[in-house]
CHARMM internal coordinates of N, CA and C (Angstrom, degrees):
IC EDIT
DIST 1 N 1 CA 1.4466
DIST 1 CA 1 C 1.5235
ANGL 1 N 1 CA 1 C 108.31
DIST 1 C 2 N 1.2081
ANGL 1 CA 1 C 2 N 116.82
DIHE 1 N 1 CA 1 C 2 N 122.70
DIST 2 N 2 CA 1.7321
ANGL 1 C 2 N 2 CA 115.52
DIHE 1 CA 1 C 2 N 2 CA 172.04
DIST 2 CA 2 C 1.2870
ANGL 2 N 2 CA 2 C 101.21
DIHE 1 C 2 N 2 CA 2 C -79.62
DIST 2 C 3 N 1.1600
ANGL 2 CA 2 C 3 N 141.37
DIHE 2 N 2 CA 2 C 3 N 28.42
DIST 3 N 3 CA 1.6423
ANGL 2 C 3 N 3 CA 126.60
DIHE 2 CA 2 C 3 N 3 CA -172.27
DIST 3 CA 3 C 1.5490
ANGL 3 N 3 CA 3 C 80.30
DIHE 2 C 3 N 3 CA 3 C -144.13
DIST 3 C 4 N 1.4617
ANGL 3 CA 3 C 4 N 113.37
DIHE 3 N 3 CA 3 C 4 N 140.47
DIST 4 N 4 CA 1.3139
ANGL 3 C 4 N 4 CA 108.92
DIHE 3 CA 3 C 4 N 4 CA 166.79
DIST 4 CA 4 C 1.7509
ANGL 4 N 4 CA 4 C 133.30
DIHE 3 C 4 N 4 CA 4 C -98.76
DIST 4 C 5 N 1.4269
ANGL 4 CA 4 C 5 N 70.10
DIHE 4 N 4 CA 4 C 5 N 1.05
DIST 5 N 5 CA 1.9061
ANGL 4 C 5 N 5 CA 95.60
DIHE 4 CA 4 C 5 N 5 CA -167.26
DIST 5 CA 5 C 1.8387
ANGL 5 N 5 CA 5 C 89.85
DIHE 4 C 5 N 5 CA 5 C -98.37
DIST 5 C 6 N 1.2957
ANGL 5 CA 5 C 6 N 114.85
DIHE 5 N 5 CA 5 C 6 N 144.52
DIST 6 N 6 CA 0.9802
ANGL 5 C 6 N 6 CA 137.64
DIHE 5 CA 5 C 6 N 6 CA 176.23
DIST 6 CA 6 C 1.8609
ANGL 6 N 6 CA 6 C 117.83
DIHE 5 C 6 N 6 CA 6 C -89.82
DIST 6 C 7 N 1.2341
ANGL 6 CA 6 C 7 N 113.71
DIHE 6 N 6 CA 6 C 7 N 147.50
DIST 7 N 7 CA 1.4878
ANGL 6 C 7 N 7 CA 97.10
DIHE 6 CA 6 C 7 N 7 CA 157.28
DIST 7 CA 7 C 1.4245
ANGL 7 N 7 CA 7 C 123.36
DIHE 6 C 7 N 7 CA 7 C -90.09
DIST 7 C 8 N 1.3546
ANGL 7 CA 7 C 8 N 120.69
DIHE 7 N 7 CA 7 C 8 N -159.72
DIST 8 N 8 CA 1.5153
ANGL 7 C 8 N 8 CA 129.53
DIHE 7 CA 7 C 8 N 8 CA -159.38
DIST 8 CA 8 C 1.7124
ANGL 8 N 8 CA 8 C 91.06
DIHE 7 C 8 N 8 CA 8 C -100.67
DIST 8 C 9 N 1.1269
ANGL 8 CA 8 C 9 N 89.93
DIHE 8 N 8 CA 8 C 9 N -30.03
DIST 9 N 9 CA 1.9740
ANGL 8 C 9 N 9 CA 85.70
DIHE 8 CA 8 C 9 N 9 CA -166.92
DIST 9 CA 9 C 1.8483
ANGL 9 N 9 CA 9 C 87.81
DIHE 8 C 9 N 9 CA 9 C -88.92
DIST 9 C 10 N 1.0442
ANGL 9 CA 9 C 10 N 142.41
DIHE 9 N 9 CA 9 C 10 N -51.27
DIST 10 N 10 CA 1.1854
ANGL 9 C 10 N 10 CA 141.72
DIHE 9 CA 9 C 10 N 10 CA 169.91
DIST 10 CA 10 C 1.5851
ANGL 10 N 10 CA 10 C 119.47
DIHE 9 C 10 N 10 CA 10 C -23.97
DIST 10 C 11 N 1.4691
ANGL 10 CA 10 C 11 N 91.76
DIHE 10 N 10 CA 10 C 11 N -59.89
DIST 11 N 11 CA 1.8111
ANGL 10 C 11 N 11 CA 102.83
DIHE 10 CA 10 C 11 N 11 CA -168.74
DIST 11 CA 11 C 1.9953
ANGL 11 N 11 CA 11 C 96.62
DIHE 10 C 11 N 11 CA 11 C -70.01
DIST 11 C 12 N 1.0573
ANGL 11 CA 11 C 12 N 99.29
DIHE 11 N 11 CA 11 C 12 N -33.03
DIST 12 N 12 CA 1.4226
ANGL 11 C 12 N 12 CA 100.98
DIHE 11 CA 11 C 12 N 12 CA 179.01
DIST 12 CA 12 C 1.4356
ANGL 12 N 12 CA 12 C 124.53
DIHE 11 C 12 N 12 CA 12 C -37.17
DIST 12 C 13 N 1.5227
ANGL 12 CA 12 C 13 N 97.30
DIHE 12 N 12 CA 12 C 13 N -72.53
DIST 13 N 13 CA 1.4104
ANGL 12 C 13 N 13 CA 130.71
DIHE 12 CA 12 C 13 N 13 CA 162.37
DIST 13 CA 13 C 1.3032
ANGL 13 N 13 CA 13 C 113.48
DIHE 12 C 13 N 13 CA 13 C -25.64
DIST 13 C 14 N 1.4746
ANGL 13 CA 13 C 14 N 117.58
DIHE 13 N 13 CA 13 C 14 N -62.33
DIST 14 N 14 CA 1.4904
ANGL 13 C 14 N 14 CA 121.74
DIHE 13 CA 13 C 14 N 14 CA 170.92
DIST 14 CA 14 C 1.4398
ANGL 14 N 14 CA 14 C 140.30
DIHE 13 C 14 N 14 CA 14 C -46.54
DIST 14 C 15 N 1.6613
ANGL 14 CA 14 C 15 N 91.52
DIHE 14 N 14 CA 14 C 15 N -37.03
DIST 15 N 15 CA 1.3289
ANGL 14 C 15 N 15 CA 105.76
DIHE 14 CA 14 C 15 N 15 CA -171.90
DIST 15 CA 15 C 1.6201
ANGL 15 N 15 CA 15 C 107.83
DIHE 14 C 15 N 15 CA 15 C -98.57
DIST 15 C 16 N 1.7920
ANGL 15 CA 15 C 16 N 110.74
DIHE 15 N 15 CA 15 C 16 N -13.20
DIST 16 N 16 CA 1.2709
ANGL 15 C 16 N 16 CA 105.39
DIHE 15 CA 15 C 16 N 16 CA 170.26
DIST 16 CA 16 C 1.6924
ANGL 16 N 16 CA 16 C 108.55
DIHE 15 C 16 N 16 CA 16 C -77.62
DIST 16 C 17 N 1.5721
ANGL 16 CA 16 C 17 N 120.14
DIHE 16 N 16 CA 16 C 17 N -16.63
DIST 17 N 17 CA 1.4386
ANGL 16 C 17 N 17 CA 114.61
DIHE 16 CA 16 C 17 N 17 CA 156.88
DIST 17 CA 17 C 1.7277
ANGL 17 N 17 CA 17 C 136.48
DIHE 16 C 17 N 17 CA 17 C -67.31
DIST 17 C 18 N 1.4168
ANGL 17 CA 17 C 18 N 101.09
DIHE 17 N 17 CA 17 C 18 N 13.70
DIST 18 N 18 CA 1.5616
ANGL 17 C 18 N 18 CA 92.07
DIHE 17 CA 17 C 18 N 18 CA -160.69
DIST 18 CA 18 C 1.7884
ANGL 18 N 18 CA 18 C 82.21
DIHE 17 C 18 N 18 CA 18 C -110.37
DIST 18 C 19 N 1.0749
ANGL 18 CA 18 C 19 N 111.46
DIHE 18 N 18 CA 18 C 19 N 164.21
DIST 19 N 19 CA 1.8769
ANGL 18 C 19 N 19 CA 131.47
DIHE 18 CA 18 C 19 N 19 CA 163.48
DIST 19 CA 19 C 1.3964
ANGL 19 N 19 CA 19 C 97.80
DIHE 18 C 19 N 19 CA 19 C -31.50
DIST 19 C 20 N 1.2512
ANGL 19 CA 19 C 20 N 117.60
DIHE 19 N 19 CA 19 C 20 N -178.85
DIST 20 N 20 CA 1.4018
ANGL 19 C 20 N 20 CA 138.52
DIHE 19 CA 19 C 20 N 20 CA 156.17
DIST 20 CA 20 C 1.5090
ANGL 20 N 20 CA 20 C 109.11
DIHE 19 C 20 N 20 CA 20 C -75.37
DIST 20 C 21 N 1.5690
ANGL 20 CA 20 C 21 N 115.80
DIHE 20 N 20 CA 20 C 21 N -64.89
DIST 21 N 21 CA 1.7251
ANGL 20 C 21 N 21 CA 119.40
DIHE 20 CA 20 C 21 N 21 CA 179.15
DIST 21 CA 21 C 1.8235
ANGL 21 N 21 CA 21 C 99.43
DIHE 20 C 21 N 21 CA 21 C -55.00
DIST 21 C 22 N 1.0773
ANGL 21 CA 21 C 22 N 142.56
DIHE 21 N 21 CA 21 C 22 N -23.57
DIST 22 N 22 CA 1.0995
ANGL 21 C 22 N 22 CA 117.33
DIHE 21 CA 21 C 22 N 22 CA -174.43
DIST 22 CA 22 C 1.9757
ANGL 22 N 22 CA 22 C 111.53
DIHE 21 C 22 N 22 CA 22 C -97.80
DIST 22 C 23 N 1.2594
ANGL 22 CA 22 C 23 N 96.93
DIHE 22 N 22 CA 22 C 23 N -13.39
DIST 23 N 23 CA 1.6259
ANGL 22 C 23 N 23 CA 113.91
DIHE 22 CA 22 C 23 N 23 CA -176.27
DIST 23 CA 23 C 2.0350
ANGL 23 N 23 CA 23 C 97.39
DIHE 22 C 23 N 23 CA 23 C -78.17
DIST 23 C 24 N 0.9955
ANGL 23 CA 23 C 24 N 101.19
DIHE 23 N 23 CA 23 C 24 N -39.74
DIST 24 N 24 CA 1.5409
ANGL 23 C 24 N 24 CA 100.81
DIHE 23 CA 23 C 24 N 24 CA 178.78
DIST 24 CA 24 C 1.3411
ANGL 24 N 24 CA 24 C 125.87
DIHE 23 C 24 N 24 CA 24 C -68.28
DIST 24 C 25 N 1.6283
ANGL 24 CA 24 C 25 N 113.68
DIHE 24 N 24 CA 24 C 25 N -44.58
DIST 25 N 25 CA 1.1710
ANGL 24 C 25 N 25 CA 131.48
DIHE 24 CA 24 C 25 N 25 CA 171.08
DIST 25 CA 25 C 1.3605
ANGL 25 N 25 CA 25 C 94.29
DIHE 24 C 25 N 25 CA 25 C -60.88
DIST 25 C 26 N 1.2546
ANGL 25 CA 25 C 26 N 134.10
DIHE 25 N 25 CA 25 C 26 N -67.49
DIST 26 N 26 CA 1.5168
ANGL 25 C 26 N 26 CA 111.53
DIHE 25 CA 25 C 26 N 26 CA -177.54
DIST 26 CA 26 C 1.4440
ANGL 26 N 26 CA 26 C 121.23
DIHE 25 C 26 N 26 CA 26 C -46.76
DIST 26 C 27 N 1.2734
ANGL 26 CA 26 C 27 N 107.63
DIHE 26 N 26 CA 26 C 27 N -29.17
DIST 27 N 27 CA 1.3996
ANGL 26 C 27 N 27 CA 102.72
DIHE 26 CA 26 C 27 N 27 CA 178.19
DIST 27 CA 27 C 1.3697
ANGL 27 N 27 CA 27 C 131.66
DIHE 26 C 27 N 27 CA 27 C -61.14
DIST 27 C 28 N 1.1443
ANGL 27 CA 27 C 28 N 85.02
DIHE 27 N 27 CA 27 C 28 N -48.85
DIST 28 N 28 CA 1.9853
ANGL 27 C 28 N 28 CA 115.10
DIHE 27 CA 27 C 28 N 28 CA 177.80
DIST 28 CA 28 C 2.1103
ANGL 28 N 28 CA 28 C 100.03
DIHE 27 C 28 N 28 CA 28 C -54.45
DIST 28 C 29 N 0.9768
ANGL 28 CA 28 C 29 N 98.59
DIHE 28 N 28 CA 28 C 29 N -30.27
DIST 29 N 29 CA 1.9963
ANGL 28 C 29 N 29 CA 114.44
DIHE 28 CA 28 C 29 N 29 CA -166.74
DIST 29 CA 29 C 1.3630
ANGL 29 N 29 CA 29 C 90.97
DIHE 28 C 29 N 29 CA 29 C -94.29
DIST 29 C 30 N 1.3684
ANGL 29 CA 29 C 30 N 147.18
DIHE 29 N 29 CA 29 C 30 N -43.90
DIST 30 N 30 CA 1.0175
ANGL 29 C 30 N 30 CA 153.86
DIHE 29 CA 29 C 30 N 30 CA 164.45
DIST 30 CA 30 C 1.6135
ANGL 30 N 30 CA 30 C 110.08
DIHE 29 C 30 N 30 CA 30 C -44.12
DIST 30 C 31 N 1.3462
ANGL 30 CA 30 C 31 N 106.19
DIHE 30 N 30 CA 30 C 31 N -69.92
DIST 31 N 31 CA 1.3545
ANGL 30 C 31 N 31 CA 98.90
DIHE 30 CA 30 C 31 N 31 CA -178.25
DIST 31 CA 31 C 1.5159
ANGL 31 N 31 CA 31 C 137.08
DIHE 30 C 31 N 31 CA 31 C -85.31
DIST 31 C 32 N 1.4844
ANGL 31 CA 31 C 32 N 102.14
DIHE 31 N 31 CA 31 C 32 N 0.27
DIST 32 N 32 CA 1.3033
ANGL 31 C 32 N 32 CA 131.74
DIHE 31 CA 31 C 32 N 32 CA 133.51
DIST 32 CA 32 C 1.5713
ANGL 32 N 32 CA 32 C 133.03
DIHE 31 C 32 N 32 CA 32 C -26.79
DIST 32 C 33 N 1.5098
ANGL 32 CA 32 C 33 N 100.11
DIHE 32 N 32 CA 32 C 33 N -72.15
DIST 33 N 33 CA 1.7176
ANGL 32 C 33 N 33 CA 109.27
DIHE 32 CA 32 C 33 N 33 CA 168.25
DIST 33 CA 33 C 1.3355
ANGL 33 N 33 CA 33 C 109.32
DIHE 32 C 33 N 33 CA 33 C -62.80
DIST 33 C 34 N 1.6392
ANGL 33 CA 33 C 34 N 116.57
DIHE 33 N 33 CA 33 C 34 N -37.67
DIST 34 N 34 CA 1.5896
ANGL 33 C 34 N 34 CA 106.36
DIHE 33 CA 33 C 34 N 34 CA -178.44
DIST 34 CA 34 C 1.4648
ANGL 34 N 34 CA 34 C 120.65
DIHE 33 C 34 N 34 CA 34 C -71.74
DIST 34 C 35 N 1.2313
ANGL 34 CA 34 C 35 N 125.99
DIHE 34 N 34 CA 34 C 35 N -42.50
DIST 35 N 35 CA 1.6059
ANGL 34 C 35 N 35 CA 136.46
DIHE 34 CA 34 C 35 N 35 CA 167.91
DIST 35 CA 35 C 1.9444
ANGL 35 N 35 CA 35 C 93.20
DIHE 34 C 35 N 35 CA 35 C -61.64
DIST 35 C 36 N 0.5868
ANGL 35 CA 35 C 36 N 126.78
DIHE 35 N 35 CA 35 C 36 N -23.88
DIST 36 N 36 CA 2.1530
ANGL 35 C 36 N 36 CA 110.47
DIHE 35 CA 35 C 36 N 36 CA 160.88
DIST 36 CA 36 C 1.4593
ANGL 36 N 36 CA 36 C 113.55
DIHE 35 C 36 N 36 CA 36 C -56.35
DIST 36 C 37 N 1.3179
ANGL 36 CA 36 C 37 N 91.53
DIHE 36 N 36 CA 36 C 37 N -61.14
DIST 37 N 37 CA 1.5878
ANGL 36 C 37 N 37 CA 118.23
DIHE 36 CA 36 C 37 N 37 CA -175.85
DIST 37 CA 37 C 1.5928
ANGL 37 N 37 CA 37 C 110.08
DIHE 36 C 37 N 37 CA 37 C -42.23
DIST 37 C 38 N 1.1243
ANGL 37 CA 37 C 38 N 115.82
DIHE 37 N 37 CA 37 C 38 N -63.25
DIST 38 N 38 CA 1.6204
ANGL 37 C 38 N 38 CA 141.06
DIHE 37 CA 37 C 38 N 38 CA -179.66
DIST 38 CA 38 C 1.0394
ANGL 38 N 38 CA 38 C 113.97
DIHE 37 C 38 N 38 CA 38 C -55.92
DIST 38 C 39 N 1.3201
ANGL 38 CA 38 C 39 N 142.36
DIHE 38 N 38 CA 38 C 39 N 83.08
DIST 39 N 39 CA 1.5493
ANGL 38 C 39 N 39 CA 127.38
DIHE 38 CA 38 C 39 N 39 CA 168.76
DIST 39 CA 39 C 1.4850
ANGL 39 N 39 CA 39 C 114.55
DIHE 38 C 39 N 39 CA 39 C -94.08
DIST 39 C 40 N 1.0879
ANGL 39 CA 39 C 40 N 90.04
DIHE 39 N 39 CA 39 C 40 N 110.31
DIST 40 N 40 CA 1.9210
ANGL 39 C 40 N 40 CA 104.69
DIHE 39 CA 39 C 40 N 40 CA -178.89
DIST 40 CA 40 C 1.8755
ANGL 40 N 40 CA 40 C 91.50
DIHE 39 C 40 N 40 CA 40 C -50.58
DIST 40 C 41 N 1.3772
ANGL 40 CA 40 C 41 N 84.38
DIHE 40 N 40 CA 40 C 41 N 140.08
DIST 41 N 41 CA 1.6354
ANGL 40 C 41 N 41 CA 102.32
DIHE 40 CA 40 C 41 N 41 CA -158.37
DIST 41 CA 41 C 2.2308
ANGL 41 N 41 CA 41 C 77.37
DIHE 40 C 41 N 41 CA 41 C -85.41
DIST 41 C 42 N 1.5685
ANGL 41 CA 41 C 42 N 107.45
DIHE 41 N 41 CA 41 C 42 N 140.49
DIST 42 N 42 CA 1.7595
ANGL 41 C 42 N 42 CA 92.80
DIHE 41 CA 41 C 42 N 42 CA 178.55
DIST 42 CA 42 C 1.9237
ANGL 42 N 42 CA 42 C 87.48
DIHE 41 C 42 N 42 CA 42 C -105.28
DIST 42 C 43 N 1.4791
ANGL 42 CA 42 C 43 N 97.99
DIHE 42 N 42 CA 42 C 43 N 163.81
DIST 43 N 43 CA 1.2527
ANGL 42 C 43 N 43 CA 98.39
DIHE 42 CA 42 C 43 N 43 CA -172.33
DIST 43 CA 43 C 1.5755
ANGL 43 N 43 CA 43 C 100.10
DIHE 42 C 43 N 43 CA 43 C -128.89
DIST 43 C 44 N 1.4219
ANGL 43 CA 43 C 44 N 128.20
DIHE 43 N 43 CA 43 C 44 N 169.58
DIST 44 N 44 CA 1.3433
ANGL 43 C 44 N 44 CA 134.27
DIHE 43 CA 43 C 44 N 44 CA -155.10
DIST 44 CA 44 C 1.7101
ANGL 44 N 44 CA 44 C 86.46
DIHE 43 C 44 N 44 CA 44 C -133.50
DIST 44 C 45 N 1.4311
ANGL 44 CA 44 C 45 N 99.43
DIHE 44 N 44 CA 44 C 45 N 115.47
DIST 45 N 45 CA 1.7269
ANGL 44 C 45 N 45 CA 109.96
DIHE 44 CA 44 C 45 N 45 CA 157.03
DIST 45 CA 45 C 1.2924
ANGL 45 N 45 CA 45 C 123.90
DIHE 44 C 45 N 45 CA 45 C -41.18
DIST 45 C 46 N 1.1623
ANGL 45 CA 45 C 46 N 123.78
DIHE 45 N 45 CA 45 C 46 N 11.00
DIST 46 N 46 CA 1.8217
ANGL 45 C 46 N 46 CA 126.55
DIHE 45 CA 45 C 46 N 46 CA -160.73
DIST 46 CA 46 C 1.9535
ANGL 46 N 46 CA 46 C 96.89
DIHE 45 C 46 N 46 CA 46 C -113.34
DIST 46 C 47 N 1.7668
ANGL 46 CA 46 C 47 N 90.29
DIHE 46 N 46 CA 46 C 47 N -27.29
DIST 47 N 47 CA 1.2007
ANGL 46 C 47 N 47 CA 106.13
DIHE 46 CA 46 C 47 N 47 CA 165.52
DIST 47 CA 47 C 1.2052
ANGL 47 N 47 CA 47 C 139.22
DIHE 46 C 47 N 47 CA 47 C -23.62
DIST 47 C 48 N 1.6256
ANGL 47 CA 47 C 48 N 97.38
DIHE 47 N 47 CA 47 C 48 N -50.55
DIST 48 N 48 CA 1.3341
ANGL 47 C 48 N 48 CA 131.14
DIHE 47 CA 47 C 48 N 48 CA -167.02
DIST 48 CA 48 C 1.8122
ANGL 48 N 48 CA 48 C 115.08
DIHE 47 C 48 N 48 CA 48 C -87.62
DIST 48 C 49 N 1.7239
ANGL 48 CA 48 C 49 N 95.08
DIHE 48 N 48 CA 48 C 49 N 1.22
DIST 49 N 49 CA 1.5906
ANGL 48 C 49 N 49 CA 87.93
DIHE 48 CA 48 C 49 N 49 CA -160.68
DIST 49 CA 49 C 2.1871
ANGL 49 N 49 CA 49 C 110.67
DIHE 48 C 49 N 49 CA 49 C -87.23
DIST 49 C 50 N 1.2571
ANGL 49 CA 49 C 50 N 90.73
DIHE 49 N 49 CA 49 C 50 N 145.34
DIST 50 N 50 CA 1.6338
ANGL 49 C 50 N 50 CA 103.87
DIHE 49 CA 49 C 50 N 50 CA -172.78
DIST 50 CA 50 C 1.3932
ANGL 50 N 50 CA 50 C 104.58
DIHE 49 C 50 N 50 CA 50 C 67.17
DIST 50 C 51 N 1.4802
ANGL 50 CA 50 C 51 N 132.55
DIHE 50 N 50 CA 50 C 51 N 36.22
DIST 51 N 51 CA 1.6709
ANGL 50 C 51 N 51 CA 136.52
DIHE 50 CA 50 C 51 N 51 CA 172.17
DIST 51 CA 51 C 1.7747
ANGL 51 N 51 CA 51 C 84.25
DIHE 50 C 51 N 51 CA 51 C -89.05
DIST 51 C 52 N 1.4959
ANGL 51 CA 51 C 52 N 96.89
DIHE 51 N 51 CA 51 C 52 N 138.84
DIST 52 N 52 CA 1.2817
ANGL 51 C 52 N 52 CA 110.83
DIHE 51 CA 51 C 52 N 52 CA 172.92
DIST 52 CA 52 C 1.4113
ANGL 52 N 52 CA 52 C 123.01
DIHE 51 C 52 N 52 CA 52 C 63.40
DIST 52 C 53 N 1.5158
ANGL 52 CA 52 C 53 N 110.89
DIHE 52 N 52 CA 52 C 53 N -1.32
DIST 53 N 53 CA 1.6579
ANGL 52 C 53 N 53 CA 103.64
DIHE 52 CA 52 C 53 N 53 CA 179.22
DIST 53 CA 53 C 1.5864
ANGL 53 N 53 CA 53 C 108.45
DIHE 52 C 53 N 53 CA 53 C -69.77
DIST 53 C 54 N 1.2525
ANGL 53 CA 53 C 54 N 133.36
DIHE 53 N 53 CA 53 C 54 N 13.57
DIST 54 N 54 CA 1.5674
ANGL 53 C 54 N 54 CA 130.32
DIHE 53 CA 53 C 54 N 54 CA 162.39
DIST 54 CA 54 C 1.4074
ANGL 54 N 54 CA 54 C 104.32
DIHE 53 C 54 N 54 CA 54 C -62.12
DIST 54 C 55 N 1.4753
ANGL 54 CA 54 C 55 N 110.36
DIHE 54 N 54 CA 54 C 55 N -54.70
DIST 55 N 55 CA 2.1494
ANGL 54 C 55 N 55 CA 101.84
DIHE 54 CA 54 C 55 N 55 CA -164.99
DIST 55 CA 55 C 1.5674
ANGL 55 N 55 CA 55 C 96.09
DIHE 54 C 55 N 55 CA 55 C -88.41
DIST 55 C 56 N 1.4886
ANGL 55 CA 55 C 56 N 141.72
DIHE 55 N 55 CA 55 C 56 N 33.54
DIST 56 N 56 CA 1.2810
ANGL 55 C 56 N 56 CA 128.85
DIHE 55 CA 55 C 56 N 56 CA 134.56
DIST 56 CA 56 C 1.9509
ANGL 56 N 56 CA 56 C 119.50
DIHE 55 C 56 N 56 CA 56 C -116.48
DIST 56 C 57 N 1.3139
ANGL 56 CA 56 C 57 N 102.82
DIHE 56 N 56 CA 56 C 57 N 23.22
DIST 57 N 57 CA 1.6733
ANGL 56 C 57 N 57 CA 104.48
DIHE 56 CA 56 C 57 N 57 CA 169.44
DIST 57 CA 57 C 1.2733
ANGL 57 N 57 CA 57 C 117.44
DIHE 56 C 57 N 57 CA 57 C -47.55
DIST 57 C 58 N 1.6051
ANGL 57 CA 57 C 58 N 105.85
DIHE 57 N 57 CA 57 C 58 N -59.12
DIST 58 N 58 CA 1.4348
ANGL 57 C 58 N 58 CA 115.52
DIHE 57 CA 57 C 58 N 58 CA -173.85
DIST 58 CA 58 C 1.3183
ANGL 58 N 58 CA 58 C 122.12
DIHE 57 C 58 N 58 CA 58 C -87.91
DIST 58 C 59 N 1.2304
ANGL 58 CA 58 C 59 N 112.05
DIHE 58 N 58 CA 58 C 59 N -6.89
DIST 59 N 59 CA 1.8735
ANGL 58 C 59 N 59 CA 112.92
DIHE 58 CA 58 C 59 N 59 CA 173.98
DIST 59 CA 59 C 1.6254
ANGL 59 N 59 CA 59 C 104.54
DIHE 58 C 59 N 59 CA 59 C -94.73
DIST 59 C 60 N 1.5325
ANGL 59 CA 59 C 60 N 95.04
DIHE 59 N 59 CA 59 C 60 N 135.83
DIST 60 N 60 CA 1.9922
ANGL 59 C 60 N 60 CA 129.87
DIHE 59 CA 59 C 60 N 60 CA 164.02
DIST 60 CA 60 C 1.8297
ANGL 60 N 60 CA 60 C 93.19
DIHE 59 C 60 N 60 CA 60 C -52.56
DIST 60 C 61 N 1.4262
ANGL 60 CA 60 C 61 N 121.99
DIHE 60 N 60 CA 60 C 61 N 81.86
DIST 61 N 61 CA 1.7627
ANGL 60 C 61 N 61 CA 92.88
DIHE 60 CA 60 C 61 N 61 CA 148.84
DIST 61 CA 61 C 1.7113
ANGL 61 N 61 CA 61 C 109.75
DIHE 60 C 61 N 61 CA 61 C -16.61
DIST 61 C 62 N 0.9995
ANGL 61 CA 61 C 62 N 93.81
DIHE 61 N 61 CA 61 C 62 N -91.40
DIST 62 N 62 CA 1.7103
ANGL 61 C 62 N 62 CA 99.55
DIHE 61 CA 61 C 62 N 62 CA -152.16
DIST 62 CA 62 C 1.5788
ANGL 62 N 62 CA 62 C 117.94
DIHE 61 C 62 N 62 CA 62 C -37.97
DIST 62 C 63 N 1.9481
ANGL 62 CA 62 C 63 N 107.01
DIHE 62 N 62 CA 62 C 63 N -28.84
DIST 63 N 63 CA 1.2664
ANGL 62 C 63 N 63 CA 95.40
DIHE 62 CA 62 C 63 N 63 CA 174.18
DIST 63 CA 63 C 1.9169
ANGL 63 N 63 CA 63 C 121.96
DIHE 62 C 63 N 63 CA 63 C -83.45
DIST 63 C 64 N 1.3086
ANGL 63 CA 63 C 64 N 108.37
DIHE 63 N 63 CA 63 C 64 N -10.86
DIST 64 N 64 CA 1.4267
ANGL 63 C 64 N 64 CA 119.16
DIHE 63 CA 63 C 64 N 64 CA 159.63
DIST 64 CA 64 C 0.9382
ANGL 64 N 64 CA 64 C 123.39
DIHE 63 C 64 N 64 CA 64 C -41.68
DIST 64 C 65 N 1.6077
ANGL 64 CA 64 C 65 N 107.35
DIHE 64 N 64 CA 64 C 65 N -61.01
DIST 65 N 65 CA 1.2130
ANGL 64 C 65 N 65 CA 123.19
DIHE 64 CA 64 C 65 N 65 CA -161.07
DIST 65 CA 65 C 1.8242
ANGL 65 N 65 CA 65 C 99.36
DIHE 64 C 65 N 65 CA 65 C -69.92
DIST 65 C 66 N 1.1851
ANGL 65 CA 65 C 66 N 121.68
DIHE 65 N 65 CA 65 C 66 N -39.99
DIST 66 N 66 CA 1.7156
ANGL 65 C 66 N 66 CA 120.99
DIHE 65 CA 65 C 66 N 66 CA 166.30
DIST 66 CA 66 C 1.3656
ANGL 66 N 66 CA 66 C 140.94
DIHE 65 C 66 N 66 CA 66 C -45.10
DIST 66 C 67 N 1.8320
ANGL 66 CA 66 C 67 N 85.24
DIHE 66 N 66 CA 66 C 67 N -45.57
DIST 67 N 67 CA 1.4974
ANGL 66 C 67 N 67 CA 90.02
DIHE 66 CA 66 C 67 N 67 CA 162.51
DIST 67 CA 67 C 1.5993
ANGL 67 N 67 CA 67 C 113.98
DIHE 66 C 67 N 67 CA 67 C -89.37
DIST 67 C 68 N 1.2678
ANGL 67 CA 67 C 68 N 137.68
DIHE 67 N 67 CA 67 C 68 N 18.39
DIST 68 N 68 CA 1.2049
ANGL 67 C 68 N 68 CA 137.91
DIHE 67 CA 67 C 68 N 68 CA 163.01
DIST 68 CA 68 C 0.8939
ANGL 68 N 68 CA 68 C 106.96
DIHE 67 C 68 N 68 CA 68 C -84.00
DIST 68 C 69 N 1.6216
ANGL 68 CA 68 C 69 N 126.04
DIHE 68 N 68 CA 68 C 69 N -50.83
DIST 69 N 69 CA 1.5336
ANGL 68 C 69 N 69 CA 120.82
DIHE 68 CA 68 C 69 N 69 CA -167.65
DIST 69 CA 69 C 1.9208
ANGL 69 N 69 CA 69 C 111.83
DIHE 68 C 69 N 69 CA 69 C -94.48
DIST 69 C 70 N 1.1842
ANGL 69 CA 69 C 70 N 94.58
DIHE 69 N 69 CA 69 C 70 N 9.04
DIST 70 N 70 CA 1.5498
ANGL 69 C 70 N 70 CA 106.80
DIHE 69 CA 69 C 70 N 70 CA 174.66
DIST 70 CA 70 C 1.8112
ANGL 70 N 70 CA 70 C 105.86
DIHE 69 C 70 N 70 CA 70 C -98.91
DIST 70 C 71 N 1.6751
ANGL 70 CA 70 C 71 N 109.82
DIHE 70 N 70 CA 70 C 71 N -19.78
DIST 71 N 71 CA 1.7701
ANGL 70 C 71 N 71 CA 92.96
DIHE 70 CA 70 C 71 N 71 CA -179.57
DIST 71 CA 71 C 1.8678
ANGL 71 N 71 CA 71 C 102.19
DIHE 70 C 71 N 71 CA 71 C -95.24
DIST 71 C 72 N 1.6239
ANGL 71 CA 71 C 72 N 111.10
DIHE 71 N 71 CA 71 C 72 N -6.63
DIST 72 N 72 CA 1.5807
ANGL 71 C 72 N 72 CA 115.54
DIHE 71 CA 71 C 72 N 72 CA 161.40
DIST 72 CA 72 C 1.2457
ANGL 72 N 72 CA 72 C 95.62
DIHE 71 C 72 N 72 CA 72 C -32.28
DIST 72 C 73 N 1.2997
ANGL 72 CA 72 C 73 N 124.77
DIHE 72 N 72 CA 72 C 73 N -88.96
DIST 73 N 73 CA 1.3650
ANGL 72 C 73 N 73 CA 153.00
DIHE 72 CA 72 C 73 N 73 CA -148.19
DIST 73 CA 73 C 1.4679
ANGL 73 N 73 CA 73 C 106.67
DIHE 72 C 73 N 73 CA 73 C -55.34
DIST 73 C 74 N 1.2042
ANGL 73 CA 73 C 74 N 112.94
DIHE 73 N 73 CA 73 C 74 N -50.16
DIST 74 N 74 CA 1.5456
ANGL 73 C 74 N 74 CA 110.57
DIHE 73 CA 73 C 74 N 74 CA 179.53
DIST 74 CA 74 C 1.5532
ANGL 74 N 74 CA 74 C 102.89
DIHE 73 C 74 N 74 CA 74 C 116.09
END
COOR INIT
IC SEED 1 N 1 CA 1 C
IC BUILD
């Protein structure tokens, strides 16, 4: 091959020739290099601050909190 890079339908082909135990292990190595690659982005709880304070503008905390502990009861 003068190209050293393979295609998608190529590499396919290959790997639909190998065993099962050797098709997995590639797999497992495969998804290996990709989880390197990937850095789960980490996120900061502060993140979260004033999300959703639109649907409590118009509600009383305190009267919420009454009728919460008033449907306990029945």
């Amino acid at each position: 091959m003068a190209n050293d890079t393979l295609s998608h339908n190529e590499l396919l082909t290959m790997i639909q020739r190998l065993d099962t135990d050797e098709q997995l292990r590639l797999l497992e190595e495969v998804a290996m290099i990709v989880r390197n690659k990937i850095k789960p982005k980490r996120h900061n709880i502060l993140e979260l601050r004033g999300l959703g304070k639109e649907v409590w503008e118009s509600v009383d905390a305190q009267e919420y909190v009454d009728r919460e502990r008033d449907s306990w009861t029945g």
